[in-house]
N, C-alpha and C positions, 0 to 999 in steps of 0.2 A: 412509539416509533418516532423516530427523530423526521423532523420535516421533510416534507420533497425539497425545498423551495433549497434549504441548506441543504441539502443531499446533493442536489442538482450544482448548487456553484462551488462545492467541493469537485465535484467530478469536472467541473468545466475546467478547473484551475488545476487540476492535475494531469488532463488530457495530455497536452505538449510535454510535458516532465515527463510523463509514463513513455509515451513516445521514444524520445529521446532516452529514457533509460532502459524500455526494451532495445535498443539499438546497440548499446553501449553494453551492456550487462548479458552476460550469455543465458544465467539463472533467471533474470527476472524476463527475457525475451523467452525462454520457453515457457513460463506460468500466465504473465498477466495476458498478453492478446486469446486468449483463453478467455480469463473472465471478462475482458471485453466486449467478444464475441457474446457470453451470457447473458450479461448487461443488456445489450442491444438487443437479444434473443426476446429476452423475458419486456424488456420495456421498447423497445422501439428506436429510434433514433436521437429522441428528444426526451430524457427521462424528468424534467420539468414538467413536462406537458401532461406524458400517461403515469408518471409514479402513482399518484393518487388512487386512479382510477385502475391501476392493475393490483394493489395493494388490497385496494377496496374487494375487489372483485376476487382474489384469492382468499379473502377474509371470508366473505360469502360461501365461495366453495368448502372451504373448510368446517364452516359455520352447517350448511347445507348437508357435507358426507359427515358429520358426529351427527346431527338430526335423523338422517337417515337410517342410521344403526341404531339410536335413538339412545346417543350418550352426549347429548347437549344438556345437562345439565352441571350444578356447579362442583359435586362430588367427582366428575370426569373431564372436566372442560374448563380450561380459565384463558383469559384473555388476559395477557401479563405486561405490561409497561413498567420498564424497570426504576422509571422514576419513583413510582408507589415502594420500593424498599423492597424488604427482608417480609412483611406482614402476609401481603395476599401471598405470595409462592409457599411461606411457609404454612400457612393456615391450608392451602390446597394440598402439600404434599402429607400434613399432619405431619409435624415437622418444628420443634423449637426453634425461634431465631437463633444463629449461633454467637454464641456468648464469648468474650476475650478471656483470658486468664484472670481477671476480676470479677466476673461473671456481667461484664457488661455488653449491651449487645454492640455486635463487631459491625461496621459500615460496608454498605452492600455494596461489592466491585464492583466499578463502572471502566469496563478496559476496553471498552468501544468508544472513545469519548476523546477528542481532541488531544488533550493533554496527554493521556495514560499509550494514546497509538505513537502520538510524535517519540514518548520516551522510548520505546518497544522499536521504535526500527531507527532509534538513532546511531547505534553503532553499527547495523546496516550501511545507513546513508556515509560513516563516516569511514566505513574502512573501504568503500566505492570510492569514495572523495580521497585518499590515500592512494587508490589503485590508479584512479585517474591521473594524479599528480606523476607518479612514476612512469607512468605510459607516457604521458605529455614531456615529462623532463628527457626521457630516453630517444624518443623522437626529435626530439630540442636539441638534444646532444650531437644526433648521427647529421641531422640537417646543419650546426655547427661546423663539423669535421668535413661534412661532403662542402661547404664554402670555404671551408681553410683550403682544403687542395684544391678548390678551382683558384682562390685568391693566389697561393702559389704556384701556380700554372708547371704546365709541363716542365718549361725550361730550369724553375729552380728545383724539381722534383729531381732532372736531371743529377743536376748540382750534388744533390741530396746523397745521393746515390754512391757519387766520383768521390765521397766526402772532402770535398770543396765547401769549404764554411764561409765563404766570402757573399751569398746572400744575402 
């Protein structure tokens, strides 16, 4: 499980963005205040404070209902951190690591992970950052054109008109 403490200044530092891009984005406005709301549901308002302790405590439950049916043990039950590799998951599913076309074993995805998210939603980010730019230019334009006819005022519009080119 990746830290609260990072978990926590990742969501702090995205707050205002997410914000801002539910506002902006029609697709990302009807999904993420959703998991927002979940967020806050499951942790509270301060997920630094209770991550730990809600983690913890769902760990338990879960820990507690396999007990209960009484499939806590390690042929039914693993406790899996994916930094430990391809070794425990594979040993628990009875399961070879999976091997490359060399027969070497293949490195276990990590697609939850800084690097591997930023690649995954960067043509996302970039074709918003495209739509933006066209939405901003198109308003830039019409707010251009609505100060060109006020700059030429009625009376050359006039002008304009009588095609009188002496303006």
């Amino acid at each position: 499980m990746r830290s609260c403490k990072a978990t926590s200044a990742r969501y702090n530092k995205l707050g205002l963005f997410l914000r801002l891009l539910c506002a902006y984005d029609r697709a990302a406005g009807l999904y993420l205040p959703t998991g927002i709301q979940a967020t806050k549901h499951t942790y509270g308002d301060d997920f630094a404070a209770n991550g730990k302790a809600v983690y913890a405590k769902h760990l338990a439950l879960v820990r507690k209902k396999m007990s209960d049916v009484g499939r806590l043990n390690e042929n039914e039950y693993l406790e899996f951190n994916v930094k430990e590799g391809w070794e425990p998951l594979c040993k628990f599913l009875r399961k070879e690591v999976p091997k490359d076309v060399e027969g070497k074993p293949k490195p276990f995805p990590h697609v939850n992970d800084r690097a591997t998210l930023g690649q995954s939603i960067a043509p996302y980010f970039a074709a918003l950052f495209q739509k933006l730019l066209w939405q901003t230019g198109t308003v830039v334009v019409a707010i251009a054109v609505m100060a060109g006819a006020l700059w030429l005022g009625s009376e050359n519009w006039a002008k304009v008109f009588e095609g009188d080119k002496s303006f």
